[in-house]
N, C-alpha and C positions, 0 to 999 in steps of 0.2 A: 305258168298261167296264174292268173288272180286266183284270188279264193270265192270269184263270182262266175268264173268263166271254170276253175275247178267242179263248182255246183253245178251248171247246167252241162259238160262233159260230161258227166256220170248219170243224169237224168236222160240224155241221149243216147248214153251207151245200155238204156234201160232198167239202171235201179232208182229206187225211187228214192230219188232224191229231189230236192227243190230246197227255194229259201223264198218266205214271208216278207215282202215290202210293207213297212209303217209309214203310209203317209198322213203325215200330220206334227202338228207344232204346239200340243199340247203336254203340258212338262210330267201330267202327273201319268202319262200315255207314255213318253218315254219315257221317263225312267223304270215303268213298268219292262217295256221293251228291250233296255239294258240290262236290269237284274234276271231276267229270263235269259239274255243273252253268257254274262256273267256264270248263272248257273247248270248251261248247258254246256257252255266253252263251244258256241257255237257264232258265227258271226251276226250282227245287226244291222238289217238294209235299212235305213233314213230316208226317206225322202219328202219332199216341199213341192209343192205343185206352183204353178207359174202365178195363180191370184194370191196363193199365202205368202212365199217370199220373192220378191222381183227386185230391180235397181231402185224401183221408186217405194219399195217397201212393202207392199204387199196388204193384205187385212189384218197381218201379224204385227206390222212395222218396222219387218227384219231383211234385209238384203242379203243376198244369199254368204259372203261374208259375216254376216252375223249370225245367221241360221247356224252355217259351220262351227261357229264358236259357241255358240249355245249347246249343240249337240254335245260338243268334244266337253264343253266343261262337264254337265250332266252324265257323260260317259267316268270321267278322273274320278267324280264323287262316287260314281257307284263301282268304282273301282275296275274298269272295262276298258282293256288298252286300246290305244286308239287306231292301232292296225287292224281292228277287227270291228271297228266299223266304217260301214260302207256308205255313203252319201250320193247320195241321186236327188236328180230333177225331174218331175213326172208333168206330162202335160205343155213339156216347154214348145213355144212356137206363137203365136200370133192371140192365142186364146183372149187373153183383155186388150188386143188394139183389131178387134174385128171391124169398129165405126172407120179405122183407117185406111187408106189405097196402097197397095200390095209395097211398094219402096216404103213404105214410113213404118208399117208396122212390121214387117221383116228386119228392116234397121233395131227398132227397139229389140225385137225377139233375139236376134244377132246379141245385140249388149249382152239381154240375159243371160243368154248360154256359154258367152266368152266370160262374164261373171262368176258363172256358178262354176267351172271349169278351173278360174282362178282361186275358187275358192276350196277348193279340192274336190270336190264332188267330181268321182270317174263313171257313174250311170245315168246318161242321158237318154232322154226318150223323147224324139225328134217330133211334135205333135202340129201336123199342118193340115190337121183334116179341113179345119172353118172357112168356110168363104170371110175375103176380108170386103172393106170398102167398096173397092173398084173391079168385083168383079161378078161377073150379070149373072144374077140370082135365078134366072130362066134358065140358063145353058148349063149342061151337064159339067160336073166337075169332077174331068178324069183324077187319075192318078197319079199321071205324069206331073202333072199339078204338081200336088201334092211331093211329089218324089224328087223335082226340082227345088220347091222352098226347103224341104228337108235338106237336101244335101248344101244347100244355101248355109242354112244353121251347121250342119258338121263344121263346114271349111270353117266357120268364125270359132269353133270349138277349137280344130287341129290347128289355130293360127298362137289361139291364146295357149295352149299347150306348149306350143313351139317357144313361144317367147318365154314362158316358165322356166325353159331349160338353158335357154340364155342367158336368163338373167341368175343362174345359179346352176354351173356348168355340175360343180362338184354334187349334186343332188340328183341331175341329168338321168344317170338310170335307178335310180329311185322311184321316180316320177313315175306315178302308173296312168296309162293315154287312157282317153274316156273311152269306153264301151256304148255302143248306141242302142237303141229300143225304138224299132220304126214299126207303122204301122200308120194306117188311114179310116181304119175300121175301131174306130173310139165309142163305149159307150160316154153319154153324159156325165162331165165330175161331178159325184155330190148326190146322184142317183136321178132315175131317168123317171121324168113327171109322167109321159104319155101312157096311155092304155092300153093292154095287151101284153103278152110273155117279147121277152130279148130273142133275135132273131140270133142264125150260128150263120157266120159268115161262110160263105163259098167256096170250097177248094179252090177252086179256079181263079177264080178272084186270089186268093193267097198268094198264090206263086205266082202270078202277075205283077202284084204289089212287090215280090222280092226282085223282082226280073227290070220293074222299072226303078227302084231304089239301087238297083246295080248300076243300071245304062247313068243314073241322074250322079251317082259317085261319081262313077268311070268321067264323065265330062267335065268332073272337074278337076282331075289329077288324085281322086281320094281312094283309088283301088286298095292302100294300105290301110286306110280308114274303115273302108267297109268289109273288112276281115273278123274287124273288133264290132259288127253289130250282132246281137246274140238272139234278139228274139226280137218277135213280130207279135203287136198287140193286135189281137182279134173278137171278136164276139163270138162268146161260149155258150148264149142262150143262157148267161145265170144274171143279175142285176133285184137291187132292193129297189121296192115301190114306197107309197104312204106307211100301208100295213099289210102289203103282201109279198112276197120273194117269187122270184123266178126259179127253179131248184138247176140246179146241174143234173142235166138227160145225156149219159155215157153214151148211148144209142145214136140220139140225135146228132153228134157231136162226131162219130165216130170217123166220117170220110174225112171230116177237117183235120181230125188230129191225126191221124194216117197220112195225109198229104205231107204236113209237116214235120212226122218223122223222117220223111226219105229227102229233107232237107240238113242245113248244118244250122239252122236256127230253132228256137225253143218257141215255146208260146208264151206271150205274160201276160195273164187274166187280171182285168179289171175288173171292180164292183162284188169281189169277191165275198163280200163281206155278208155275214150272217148265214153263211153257206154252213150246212152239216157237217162233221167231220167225218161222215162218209163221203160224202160230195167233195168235199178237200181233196180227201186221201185218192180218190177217184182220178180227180182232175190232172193230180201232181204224178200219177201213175201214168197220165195217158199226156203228157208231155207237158201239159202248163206245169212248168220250174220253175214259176216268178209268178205269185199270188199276191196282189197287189188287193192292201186293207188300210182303215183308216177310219170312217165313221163307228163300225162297229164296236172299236177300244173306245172311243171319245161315248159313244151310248150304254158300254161297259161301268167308265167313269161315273156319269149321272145317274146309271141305277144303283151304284155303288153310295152315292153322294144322297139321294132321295130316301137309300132302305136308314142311313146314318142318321137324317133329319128326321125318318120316324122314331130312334133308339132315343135322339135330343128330347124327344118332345115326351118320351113316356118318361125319360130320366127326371127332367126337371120342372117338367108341369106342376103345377100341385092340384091337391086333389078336387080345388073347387074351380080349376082352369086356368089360375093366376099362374105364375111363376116368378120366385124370387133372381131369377138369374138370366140375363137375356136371352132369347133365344137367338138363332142365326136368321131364321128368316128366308132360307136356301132357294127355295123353290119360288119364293114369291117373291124374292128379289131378281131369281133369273129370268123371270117371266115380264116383270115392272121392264126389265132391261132389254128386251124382246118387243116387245108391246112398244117401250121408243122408240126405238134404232127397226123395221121392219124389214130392210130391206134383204136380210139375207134368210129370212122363209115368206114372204109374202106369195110368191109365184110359187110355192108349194101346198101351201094350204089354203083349200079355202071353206065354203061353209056356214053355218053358224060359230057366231062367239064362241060358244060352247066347243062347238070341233074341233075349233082353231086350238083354244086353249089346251085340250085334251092332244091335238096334234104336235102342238109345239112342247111340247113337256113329251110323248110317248113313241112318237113316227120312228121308224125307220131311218127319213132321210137325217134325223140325230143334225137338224138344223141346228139347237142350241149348241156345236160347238163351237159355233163360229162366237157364242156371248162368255165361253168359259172363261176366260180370261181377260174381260174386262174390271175394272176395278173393284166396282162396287159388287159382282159377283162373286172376286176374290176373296173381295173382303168379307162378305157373307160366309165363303166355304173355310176362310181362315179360323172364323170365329165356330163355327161346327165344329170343327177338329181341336180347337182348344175346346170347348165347350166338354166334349167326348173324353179327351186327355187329361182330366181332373180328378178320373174317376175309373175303376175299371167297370165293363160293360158289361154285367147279369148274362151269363152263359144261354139264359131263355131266351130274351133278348136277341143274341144272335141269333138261336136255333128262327126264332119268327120271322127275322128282315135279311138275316146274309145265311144261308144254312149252310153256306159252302164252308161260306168263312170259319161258322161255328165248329165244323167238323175239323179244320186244318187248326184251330187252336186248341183245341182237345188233347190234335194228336202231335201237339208240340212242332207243329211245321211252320208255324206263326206265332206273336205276342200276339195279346188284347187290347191293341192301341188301333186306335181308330185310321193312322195314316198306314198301317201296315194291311189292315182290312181293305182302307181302298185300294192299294195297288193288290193286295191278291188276288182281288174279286177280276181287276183288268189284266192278271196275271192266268185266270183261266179260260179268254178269248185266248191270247197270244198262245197258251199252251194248245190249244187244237189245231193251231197251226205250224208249231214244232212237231205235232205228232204227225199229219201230213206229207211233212215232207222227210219224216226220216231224222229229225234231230232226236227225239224222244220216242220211246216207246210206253203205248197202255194198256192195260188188261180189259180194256173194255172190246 
């Protein structure tokens, strides 16, 4: 077995075990992700959702060939063999050609999946819940639906795998086949705008959903295929708002995840993100093995990145407000770069100026990550961290903006370098969810 199909085997067989999905394509998130990985000797699920990396590039610019490369270099630097990490596509299916009629945008989707496939990525998660173009927005949209585009995208997976092995006989059983992630019960990527707590999807509904992604395989010769699908994405009732969470209700929850033990597939929770780590620990005990996170590190980052611009600003201020030494400007450049480009939080915030302002810097949906890696914000955070790097940072200082961080340099588990603070700070998100699932243990 893989070392993904290893993990949710053992979570089935009732110990609690699971593994943490990173999605996202933010480098100072991964490599956070890595050296946690690194340090644990535990493995690293990756993955890129369909609008960050695709053929045509994505909001990243990266094709999922490049995505791949990107990871694996970031993996060598942090010294993370590359057999132990694992690369997936979350969300793949129709998601950015919804404006198109069901042939045009299954073709694109088709490429991407045969893509990412090619590019080694063995965790796909078959996503066809959208209505596309051409189909009548009145009429109920079964499953079967759904369960046919799905198995549409496997075959063009199992095709490009095929041809992998052809064209390099000698690597043939090396080659690990993709693993699927179906499901039609998607919370919203990026977190769900509407009002009101996350619904928990339907037993019944569940094993329907498995029962017609069988019949949709089976018809198309994929019975082998659908051996290798490991879990079934559902709605747990947990999901982030503006500035509220939905929590994880064990109760609530109980018939669903009961149904789906007496199955051979797992649960993988999305929107996991900002969940307690009793609510983790909960979730991954009552069968979600694949906790799927990603805004919550990137909102790690910036509170990491905002406590640093407050340390800049008391370091080299001077006392009458001037300062002889630039400052970075961090905050107020991410926002200048937010304020042009709107489109990726407008439909989340709205309000007064004031809200907005206060929402796009603070929310939840951690819409600034989509601006983290733009130039001019780079260039801002480049210049923070040298700024920081000049100097060591007044142990007070920390205790006031990073207290965590302060404590882990004290006790020599960290330097007092501003790049090492950042990632530790995004190093004790990712640690609540090694502890979840059984990588780590805490005295807490």
């Amino acid at each position: 077995m893989t070392l993904l199909q290893q993990i949710i085997a053992a979570n089935k067989a009732g110990e609690r075990r699971g593994i943490y999905s990173c999605c996202s394509a933010n480098e100072d998130v991964l490599r956070a992700v890595l050296r946690q990985a690194r340090a644990t000797d535990s493995p690293a699920l990756i993955e890129s959702t369909a609008n960050q990396v695709n053929q045509f590039g994505g909001y990243t610019g990266m094709t999922p060939a490049d995505f791949a490369a990107f990871v694996l270099r970031l993996a060598a630097e942090e010294g993370v063999d590359a057999g132990r990490v694992i690369l997936g596509g979350d969300h793949l299916g129709p998601l950015i050609w919804t404006d198109l009629p069901e042939d045009e945008a299954l073709a694109r989707a088709e490429c991407l999946v045969a893509d990412c496939v090619r590019a080694g990525y063995t965790k796909i998660h078959l996503d066809t819940s959208m209505r596309v173009a051409s189909d009548d927005p009145e009429a109920p949209f079964p499953v079967a639906v759904c369960a046919a585009r799905g198995a549409r995208l496997a075959a063009a997976c199992e095709q490009a795998a095929a041809e992998l092995q052809r064209q390099d006989p000698g690597r043939a059983t090396a080659l690990e086949l993709p693993s699927y992630v179906i499901g039609s019960e998607v919370p919203v990527p990026g977190g769900d705008v509407k009002v009101g707590a996350m619904g928990v999807s339907d037993p019944s509904d569940a094993l329907k959903t498995i029962d017609a992604y069988r019949a949709a395989f089976a018809s198309r010769g994929l019975d082998a295929a659908f051996q290798r699908v490991i879990a079934l994405v559902l709605e747990m009732g947990v999901e982030f708002h503006e500035f509220t969470l939905d929590e994880y209700d064990r109760a609530r929850a109980t018939a669903l995840t009961c149904a789906l033990r007496a199955t051979p597939l797992c649960i993988e929770g999305h929107s996991t993100d900002f969940q307690s780590a009793a609510n983790l620990r909960a979730m991954c005990e009552d069968g979600v093995a694949i906790l799927k996170v990603g805004p919550a590190f990137t909102f790690a980052a910036r509170e990491a990145l905002f406590a640093l611009e407050q340390i800049e600003r008391e370091l080299l201020a001077d006392a009458d407000g001037s300062q002889s030494q630039k400052l970075s400007g961090f905050r107020a450049t991410l926002d200048e770069v937010m304020c042009a480009e709107a489109c990726y939080w407008r439909a989340y915030h709205s309000g007064a100026e004031a809200q907005q302002r206060f929402a796009r810097a603070y929310s939840f949906y951690d819409r600034a990550r989509y601006y983290l890696s733009d130039p001019r914000v780079q260039a801002a955070q480049n210049l923070l961290l040298e700024n920081l790097s000049r100097q060591s940072i007044p142990l007070p200082l920390l205790s006031q903006y990073l207290p965590q961080q302060y404590e882990h340099v004290r006790s020599g588990k960290i330097q007092n370098n501003a790049r090492e603070l950042l990632s530790d700070h995004i190093e004790e998100y990712i640690a609540v969810y090694l502890e979840a699932t059984g990588i780590i243990e805490t005295n807490k």
